[in-house]
PDB file of N, CA, C and O in Angstrom, chain B, residues numbered from 101:
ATOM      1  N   UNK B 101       0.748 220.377 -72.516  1.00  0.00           N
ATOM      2  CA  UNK B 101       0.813 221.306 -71.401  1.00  0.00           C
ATOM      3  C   UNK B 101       0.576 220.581 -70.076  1.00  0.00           C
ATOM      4  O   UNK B 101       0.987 221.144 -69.061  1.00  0.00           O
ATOM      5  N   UNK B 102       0.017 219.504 -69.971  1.00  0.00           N
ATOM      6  CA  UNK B 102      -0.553 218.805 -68.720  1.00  0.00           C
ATOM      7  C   UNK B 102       0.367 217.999 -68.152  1.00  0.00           C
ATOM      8  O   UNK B 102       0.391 217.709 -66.955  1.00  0.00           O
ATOM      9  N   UNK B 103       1.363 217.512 -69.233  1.00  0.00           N
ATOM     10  CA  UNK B 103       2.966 217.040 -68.822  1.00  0.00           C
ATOM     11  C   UNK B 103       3.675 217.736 -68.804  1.00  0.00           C
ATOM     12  O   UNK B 103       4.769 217.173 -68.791  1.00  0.00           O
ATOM     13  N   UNK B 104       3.757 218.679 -68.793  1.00  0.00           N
ATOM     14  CA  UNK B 104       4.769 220.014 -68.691  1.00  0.00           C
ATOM     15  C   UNK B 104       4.459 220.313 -67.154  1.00  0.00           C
ATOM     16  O   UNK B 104       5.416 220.496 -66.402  1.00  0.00           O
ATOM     17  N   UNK B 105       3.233 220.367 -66.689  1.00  0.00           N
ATOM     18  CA  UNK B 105       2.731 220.888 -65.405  1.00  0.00           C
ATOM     19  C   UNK B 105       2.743 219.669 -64.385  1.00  0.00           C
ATOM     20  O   UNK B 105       3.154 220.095 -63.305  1.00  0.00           O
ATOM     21  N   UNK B 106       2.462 218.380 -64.324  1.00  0.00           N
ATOM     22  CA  UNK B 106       2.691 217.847 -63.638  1.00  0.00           C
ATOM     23  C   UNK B 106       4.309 217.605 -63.568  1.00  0.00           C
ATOM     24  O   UNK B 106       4.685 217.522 -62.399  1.00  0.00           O
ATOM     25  N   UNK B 107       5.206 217.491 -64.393  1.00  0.00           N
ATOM     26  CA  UNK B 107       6.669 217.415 -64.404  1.00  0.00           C
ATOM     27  C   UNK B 107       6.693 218.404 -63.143  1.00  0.00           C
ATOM     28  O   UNK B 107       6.863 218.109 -61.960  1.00  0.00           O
ATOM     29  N   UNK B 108       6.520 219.406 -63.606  1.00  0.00           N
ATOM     30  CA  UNK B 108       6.817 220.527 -62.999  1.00  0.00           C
ATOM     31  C   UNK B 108       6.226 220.381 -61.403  1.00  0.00           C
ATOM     32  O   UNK B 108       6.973 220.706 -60.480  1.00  0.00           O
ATOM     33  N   UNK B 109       5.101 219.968 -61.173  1.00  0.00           N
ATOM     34  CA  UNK B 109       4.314 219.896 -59.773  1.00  0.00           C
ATOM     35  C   UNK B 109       5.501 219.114 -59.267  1.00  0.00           C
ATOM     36  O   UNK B 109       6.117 219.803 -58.454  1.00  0.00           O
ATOM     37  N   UNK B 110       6.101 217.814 -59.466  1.00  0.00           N
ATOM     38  CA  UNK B 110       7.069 216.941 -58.803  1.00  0.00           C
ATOM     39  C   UNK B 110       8.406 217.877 -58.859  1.00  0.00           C
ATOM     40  O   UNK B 110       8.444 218.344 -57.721  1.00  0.00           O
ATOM     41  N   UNK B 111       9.066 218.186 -59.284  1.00  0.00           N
ATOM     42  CA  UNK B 111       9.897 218.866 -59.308  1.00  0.00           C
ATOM     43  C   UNK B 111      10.027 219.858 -58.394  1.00  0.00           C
ATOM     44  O   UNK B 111      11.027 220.082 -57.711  1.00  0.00           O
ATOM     45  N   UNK B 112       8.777 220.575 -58.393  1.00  0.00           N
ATOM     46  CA  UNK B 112       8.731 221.876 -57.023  1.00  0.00           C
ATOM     47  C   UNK B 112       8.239 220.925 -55.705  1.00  0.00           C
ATOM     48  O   UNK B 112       8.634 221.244 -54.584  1.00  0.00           O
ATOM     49  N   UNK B 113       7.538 219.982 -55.850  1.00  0.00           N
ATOM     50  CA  UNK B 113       7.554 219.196 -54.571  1.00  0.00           C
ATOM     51  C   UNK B 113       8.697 218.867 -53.720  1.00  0.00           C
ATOM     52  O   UNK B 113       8.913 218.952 -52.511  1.00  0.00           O
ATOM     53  N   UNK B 114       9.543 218.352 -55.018  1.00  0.00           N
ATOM     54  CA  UNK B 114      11.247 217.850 -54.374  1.00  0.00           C
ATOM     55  C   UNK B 114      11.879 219.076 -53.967  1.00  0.00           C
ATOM     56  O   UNK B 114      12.748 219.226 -53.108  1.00  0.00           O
ATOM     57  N   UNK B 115      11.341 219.908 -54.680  1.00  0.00           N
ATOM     58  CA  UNK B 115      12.231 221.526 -53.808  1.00  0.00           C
ATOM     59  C   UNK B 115      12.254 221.688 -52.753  1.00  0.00           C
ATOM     60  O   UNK B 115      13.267 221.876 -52.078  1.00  0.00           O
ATOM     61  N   UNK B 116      10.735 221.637 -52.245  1.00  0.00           N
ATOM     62  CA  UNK B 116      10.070 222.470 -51.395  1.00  0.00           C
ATOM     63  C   UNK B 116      10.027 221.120 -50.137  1.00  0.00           C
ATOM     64  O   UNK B 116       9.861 221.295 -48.930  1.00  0.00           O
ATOM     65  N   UNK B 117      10.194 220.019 -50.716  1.00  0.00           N
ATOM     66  CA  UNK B 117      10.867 218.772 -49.552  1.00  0.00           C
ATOM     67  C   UNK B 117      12.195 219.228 -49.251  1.00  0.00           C
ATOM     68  O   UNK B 117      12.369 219.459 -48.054  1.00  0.00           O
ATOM     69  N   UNK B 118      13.470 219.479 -50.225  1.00  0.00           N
ATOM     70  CA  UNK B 118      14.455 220.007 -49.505  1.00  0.00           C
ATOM     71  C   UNK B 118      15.080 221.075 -48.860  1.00  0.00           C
ATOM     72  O   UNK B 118      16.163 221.106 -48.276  1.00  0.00           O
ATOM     73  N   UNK B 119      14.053 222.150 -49.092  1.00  0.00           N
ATOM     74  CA  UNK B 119      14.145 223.322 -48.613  1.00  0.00           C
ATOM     75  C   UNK B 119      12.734 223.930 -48.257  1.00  0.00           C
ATOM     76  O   UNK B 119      12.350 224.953 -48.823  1.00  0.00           O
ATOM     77  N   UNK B 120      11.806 223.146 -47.105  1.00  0.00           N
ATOM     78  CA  UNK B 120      10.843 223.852 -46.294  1.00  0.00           C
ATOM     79  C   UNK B 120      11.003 225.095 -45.652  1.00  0.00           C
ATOM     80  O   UNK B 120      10.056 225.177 -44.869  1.00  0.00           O
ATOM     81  N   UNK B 121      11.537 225.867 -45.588  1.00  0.00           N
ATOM     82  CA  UNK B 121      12.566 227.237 -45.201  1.00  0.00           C
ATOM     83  C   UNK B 121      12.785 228.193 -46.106  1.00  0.00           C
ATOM     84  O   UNK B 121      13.174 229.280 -45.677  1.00  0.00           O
ATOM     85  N   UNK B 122      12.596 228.023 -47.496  1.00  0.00           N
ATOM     86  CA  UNK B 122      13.206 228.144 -48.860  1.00  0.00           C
ATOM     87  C   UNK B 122      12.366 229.967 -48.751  1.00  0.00           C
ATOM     88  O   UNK B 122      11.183 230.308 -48.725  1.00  0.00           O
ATOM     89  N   UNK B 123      13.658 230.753 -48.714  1.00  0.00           N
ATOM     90  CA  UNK B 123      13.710 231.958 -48.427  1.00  0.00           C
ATOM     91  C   UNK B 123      12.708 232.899 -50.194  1.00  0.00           C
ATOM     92  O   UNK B 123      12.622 232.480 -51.348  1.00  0.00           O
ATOM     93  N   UNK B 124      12.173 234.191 -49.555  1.00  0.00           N
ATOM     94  CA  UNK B 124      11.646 234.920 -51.202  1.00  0.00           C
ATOM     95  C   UNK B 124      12.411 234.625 -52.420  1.00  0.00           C
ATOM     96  O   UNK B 124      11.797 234.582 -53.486  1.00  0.00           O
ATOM     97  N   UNK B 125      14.221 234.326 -52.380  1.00  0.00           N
ATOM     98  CA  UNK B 125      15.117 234.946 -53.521  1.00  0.00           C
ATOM     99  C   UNK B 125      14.640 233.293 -54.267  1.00  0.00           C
ATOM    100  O   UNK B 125      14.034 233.029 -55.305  1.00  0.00           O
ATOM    101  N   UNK B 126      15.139 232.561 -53.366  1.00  0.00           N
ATOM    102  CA  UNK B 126      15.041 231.240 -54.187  1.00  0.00           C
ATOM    103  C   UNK B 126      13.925 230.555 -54.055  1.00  0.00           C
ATOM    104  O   UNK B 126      13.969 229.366 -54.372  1.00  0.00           O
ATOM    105  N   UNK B 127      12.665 231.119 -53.563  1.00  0.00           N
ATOM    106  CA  UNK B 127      11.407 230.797 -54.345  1.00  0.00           C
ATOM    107  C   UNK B 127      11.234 231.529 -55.657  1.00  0.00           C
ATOM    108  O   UNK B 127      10.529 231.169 -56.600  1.00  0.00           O
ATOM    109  N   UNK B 128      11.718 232.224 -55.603  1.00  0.00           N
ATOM    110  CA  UNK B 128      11.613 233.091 -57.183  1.00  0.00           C
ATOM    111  C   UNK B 128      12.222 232.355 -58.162  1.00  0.00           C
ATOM    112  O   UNK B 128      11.757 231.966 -59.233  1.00  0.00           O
ATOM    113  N   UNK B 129      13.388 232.192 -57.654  1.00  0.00           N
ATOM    114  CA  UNK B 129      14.307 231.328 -58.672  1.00  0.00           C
ATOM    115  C   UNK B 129      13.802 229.571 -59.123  1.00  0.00           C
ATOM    116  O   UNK B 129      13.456 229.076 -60.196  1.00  0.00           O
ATOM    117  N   UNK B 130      13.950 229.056 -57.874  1.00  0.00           N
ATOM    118  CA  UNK B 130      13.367 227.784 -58.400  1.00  0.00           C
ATOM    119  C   UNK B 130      12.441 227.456 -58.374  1.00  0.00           C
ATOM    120  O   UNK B 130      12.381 226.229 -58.451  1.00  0.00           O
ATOM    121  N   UNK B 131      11.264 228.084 -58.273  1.00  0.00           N
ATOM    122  CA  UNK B 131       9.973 227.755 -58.275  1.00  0.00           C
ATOM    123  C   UNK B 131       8.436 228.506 -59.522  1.00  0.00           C
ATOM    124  O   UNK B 131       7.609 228.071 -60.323  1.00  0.00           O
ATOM    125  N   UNK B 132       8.852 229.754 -58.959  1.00  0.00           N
ATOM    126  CA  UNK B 132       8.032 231.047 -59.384  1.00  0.00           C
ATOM    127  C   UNK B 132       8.727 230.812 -60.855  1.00  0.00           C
ATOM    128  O   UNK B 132       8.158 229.991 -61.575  1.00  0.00           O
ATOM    129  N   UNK B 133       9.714 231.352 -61.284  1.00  0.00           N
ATOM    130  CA  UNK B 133      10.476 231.593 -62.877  1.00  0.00           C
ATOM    131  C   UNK B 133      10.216 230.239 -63.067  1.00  0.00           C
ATOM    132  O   UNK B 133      11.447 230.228 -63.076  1.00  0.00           O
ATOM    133  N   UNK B 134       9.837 229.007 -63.240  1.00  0.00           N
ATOM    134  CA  UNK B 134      10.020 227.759 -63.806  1.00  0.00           C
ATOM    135  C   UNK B 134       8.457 227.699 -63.899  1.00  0.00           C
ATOM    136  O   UNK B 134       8.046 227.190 -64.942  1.00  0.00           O
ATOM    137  N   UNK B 135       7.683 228.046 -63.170  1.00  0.00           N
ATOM    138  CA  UNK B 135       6.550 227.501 -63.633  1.00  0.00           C
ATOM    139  C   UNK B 135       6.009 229.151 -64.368  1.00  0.00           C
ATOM    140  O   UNK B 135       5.489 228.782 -65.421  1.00  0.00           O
ATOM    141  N   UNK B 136       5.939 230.043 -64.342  1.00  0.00           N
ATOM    142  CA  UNK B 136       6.239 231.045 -65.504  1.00  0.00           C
ATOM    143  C   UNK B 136       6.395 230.415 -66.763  1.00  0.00           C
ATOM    144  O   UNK B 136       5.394 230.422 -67.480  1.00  0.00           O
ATOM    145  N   UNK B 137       7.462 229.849 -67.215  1.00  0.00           N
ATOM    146  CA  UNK B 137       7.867 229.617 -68.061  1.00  0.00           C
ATOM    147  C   UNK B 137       6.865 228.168 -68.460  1.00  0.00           C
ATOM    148  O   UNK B 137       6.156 228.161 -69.466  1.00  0.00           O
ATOM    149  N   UNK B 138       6.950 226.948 -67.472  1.00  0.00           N
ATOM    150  CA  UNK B 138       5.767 226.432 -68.094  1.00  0.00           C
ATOM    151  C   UNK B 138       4.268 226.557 -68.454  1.00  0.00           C
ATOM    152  O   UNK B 138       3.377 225.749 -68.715  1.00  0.00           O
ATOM    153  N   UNK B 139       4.372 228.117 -68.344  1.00  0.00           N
ATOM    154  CA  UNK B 139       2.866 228.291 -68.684  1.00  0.00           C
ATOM    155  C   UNK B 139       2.690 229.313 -70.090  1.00  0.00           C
ATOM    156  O   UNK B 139       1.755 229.887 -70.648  1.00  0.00           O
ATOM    157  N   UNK B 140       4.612 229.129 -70.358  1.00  0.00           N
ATOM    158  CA  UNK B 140       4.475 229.823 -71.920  1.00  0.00           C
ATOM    159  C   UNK B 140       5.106 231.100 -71.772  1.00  0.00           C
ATOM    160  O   UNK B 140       5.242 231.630 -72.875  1.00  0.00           O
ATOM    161  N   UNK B 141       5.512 231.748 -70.891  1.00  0.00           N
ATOM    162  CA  UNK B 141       6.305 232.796 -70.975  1.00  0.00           C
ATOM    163  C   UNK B 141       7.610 233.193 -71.199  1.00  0.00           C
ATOM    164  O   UNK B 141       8.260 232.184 -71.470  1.00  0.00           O
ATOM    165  N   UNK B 142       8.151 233.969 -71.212  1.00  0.00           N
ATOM    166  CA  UNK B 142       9.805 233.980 -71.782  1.00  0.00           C
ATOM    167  C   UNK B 142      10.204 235.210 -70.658  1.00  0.00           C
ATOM    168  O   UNK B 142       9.547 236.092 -70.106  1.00  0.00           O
ATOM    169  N   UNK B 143      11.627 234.790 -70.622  1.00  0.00           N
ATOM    170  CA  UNK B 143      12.169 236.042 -69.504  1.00  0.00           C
ATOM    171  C   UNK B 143      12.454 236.729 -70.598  1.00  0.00           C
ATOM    172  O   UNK B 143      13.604 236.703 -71.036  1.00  0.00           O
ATOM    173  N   UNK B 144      11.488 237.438 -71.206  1.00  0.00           N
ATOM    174  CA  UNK B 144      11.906 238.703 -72.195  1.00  0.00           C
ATOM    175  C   UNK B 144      10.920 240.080 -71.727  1.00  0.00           C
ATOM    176  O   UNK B 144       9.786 240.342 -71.326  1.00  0.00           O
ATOM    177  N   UNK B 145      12.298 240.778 -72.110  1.00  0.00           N
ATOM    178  CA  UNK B 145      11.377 242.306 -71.300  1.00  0.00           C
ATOM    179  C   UNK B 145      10.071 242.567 -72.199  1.00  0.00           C
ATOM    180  O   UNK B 145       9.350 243.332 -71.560  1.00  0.00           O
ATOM    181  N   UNK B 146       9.504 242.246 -73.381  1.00  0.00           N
ATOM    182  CA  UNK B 146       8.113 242.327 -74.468  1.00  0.00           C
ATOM    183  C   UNK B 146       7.484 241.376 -73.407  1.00  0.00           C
ATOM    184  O   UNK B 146       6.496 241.978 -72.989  1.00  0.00           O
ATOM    185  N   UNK B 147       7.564 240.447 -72.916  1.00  0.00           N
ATOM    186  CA  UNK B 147       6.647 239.557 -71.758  1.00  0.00           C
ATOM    187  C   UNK B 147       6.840 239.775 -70.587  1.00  0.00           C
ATOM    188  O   UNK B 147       5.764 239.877 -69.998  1.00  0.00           O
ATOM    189  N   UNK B 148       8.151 239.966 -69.602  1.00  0.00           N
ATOM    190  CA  UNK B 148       7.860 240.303 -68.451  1.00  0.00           C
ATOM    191  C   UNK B 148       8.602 241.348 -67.839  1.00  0.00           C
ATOM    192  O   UNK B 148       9.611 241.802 -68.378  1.00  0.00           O
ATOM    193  N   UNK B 149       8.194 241.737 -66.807  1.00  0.00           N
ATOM    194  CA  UNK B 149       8.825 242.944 -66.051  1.00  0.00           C
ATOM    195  C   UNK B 149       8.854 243.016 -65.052  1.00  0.00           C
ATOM    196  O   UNK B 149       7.868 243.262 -64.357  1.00  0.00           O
ATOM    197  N   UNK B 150      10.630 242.721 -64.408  1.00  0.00           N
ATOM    198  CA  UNK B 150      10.411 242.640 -62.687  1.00  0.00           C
ATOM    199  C   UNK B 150      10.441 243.986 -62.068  1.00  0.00           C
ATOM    200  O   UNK B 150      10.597 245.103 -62.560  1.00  0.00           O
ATOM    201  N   UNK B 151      10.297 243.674 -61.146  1.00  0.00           N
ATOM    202  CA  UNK B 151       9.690 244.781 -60.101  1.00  0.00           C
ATOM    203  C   UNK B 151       8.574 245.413 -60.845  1.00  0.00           C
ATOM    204  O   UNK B 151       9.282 246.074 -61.604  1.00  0.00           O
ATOM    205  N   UNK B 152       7.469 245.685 -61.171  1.00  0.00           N
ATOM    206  CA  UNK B 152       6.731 246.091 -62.204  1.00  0.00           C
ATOM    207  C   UNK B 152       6.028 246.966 -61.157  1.00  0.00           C
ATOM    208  O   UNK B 152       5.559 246.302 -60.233  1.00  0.00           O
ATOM    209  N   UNK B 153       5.793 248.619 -61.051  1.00  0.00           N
ATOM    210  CA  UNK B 153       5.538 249.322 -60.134  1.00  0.00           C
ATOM    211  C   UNK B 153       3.788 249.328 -60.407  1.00  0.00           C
ATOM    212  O   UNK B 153       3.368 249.050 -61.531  1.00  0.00           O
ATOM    213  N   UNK B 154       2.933 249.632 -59.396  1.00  0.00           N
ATOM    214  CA  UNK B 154       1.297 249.298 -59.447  1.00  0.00           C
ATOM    215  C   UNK B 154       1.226 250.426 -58.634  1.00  0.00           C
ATOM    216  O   UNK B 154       2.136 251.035 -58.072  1.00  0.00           O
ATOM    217  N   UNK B 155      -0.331 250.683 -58.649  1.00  0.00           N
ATOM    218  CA  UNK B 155      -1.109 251.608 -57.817  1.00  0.00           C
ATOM    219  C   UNK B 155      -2.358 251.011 -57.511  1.00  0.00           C
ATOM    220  O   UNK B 155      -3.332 250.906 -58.257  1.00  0.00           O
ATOM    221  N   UNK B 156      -2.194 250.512 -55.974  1.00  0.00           N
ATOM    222  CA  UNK B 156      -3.114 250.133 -55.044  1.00  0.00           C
ATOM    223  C   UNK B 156      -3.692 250.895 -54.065  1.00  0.00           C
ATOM    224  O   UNK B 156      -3.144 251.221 -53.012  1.00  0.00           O
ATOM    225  N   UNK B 157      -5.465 251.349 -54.622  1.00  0.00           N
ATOM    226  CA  UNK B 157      -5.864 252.318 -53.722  1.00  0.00           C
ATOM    227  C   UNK B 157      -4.671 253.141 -53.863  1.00  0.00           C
ATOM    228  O   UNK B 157      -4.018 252.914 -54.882  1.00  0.00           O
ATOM    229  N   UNK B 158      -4.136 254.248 -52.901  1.00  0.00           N
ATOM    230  CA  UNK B 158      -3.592 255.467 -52.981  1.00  0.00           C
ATOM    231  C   UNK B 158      -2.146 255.178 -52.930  1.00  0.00           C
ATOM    232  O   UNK B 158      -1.268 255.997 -53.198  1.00  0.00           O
ATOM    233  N   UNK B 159      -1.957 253.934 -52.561  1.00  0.00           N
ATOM    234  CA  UNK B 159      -0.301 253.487 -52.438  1.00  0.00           C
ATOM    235  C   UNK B 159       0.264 252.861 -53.664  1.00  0.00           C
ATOM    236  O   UNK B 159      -0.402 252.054 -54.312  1.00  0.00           O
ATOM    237  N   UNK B 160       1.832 253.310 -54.103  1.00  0.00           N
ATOM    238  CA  UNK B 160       2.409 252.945 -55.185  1.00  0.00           C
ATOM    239  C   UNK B 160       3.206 251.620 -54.528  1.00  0.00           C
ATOM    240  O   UNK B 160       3.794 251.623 -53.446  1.00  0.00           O
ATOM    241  N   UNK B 161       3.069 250.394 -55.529  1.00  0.00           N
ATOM    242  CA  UNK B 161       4.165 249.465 -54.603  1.00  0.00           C
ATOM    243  C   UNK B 161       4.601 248.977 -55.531  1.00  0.00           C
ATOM    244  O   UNK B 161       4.334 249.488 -56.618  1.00  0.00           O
ATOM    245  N   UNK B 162       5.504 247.710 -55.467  1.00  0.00           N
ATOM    246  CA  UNK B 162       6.206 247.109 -56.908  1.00  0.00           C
ATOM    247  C   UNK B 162       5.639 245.036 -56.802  1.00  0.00           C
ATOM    248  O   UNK B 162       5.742 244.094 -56.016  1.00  0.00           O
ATOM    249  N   UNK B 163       5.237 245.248 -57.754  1.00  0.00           N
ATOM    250  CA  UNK B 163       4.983 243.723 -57.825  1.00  0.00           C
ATOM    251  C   UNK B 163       6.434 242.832 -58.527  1.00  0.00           C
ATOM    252  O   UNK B 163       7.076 243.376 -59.426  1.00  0.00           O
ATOM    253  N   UNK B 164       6.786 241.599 -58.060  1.00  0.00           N
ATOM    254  CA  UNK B 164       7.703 241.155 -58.045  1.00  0.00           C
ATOM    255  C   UNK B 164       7.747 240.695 -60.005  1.00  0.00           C
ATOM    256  O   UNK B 164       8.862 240.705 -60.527  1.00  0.00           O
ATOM    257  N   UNK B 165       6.625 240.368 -60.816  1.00  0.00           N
ATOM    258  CA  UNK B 165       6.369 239.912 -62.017  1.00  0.00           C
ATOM    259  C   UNK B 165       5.551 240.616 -62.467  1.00  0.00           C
ATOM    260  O   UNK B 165       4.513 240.810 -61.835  1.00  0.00           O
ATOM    261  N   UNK B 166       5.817 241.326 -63.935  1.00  0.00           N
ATOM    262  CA  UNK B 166       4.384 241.777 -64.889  1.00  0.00           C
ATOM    263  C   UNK B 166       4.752 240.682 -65.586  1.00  0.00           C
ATOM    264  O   UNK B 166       5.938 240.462 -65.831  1.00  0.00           O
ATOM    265  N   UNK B 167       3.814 239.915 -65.960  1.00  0.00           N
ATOM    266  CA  UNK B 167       3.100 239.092 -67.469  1.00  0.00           C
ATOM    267  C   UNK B 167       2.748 240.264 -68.372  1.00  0.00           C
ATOM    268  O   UNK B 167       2.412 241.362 -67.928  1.00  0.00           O
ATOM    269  N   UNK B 168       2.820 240.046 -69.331  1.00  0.00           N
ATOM    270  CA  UNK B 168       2.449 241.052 -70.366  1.00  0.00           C
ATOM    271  C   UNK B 168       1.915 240.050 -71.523  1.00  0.00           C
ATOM    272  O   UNK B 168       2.469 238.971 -71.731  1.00  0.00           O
ATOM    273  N   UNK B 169       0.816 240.490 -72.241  1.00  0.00           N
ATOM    274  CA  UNK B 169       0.236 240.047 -73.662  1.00  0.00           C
ATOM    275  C   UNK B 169      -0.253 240.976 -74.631  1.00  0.00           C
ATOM    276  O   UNK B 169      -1.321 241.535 -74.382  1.00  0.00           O
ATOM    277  N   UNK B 170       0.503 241.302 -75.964  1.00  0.00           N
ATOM    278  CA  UNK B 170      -0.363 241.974 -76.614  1.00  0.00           C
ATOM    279  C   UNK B 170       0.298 243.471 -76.222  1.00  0.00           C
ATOM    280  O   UNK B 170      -0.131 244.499 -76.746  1.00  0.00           O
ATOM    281  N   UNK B 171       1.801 243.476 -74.869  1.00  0.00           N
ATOM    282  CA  UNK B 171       1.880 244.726 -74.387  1.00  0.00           C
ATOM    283  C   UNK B 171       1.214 245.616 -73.146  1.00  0.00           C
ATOM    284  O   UNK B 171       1.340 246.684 -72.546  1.00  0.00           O
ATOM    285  N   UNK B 172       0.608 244.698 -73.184  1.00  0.00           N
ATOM    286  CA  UNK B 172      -0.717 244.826 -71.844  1.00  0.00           C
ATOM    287  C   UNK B 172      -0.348 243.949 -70.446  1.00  0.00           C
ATOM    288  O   UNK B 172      -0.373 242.720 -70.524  1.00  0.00           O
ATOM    289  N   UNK B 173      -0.011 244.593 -69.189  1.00  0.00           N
ATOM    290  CA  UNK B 173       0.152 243.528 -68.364  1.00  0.00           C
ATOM    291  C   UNK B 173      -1.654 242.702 -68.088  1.00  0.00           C
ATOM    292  O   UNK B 173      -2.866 242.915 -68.096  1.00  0.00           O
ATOM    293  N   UNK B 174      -0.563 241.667 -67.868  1.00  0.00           N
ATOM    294  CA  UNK B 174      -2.174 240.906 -67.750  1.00  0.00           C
ATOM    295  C   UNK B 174      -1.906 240.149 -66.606  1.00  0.00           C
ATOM    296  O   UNK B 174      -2.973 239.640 -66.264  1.00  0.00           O
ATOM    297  N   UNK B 175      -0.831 239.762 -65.699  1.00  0.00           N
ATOM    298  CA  UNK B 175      -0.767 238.904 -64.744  1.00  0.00           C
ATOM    299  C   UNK B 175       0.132 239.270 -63.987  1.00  0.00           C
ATOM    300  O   UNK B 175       1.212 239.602 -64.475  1.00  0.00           O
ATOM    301  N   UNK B 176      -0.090 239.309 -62.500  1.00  0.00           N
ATOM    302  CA  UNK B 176       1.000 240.018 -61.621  1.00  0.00           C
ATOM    303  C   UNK B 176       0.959 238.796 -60.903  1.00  0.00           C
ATOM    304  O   UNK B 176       0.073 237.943 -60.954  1.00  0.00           O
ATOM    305  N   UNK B 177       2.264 238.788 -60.058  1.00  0.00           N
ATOM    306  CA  UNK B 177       2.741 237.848 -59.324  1.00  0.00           C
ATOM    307  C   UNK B 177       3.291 238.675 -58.665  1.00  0.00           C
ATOM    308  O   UNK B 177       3.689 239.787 -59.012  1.00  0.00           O
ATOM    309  N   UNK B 178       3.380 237.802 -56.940  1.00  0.00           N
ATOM    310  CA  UNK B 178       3.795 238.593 -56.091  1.00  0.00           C
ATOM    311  C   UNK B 178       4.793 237.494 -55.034  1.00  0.00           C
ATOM    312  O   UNK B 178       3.995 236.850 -54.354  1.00  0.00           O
ATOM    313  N   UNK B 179       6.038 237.149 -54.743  1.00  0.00           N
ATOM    314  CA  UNK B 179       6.349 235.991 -54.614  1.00  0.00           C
ATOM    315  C   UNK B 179       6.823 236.318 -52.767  1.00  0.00           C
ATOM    316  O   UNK B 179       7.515 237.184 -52.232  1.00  0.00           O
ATOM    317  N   UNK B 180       6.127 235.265 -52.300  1.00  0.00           N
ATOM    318  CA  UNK B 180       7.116 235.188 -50.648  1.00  0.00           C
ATOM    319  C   UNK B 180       7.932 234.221 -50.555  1.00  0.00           C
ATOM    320  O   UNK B 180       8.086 233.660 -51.640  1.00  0.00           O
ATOM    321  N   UNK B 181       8.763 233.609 -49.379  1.00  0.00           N
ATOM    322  CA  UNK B 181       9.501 232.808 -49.318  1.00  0.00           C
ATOM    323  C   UNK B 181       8.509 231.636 -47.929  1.00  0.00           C
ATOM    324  O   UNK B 181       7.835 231.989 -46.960  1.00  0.00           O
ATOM    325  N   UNK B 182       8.755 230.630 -48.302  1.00  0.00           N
ATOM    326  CA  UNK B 182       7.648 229.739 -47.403  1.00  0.00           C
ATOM    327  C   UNK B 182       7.762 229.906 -46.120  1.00  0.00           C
ATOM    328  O   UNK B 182       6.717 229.990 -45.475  1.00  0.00           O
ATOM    329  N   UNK B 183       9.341 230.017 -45.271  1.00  0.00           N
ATOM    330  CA  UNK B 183       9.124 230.514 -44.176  1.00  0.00           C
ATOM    331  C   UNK B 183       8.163 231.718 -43.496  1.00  0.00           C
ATOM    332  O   UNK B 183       8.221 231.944 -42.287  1.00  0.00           O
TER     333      UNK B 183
END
């Protein structure tokens, strides 16, 4: 797992060197979903769920990632774009 994650740290470095600007859609894409996945997850709807709707205090909003384990969300992600 510790070479899986540093791979991965260089890899989003070189991203984020060629695209300092790098808008919400394609931080999601090349950044957010890749290290997801190196931490063991699958783009399967039993593990995750985009837009995954929440209730914060009295407001309903949508988080960009549910993690799910067991069926249970267990990890929300919420992704911006670096600009």
């Amino acid at each position: 797992m510790i070479d899986r994650l540093k791979t991965y740290v260089e890899h989003a470095h070189d991203i984020i060197e060629q695209a300092p600007q790098m808008g919400e859609t394609n931080t999601k894409e090349m950044l957010i979903r890749r290290f997801i996945e190196v931490l063991g997850w699958t783009f399967h709807p039993a593990e995750i769920t985009l837009e995954y709707p929440v209730r914060i205090a009295s407001r309903r909003t949508k988080v960009d990632y549910a993690l799910f384990l067991d069926g249970t969300p267990t990890v929300f992600v919420e992704a911006k774009g670096r600009g």
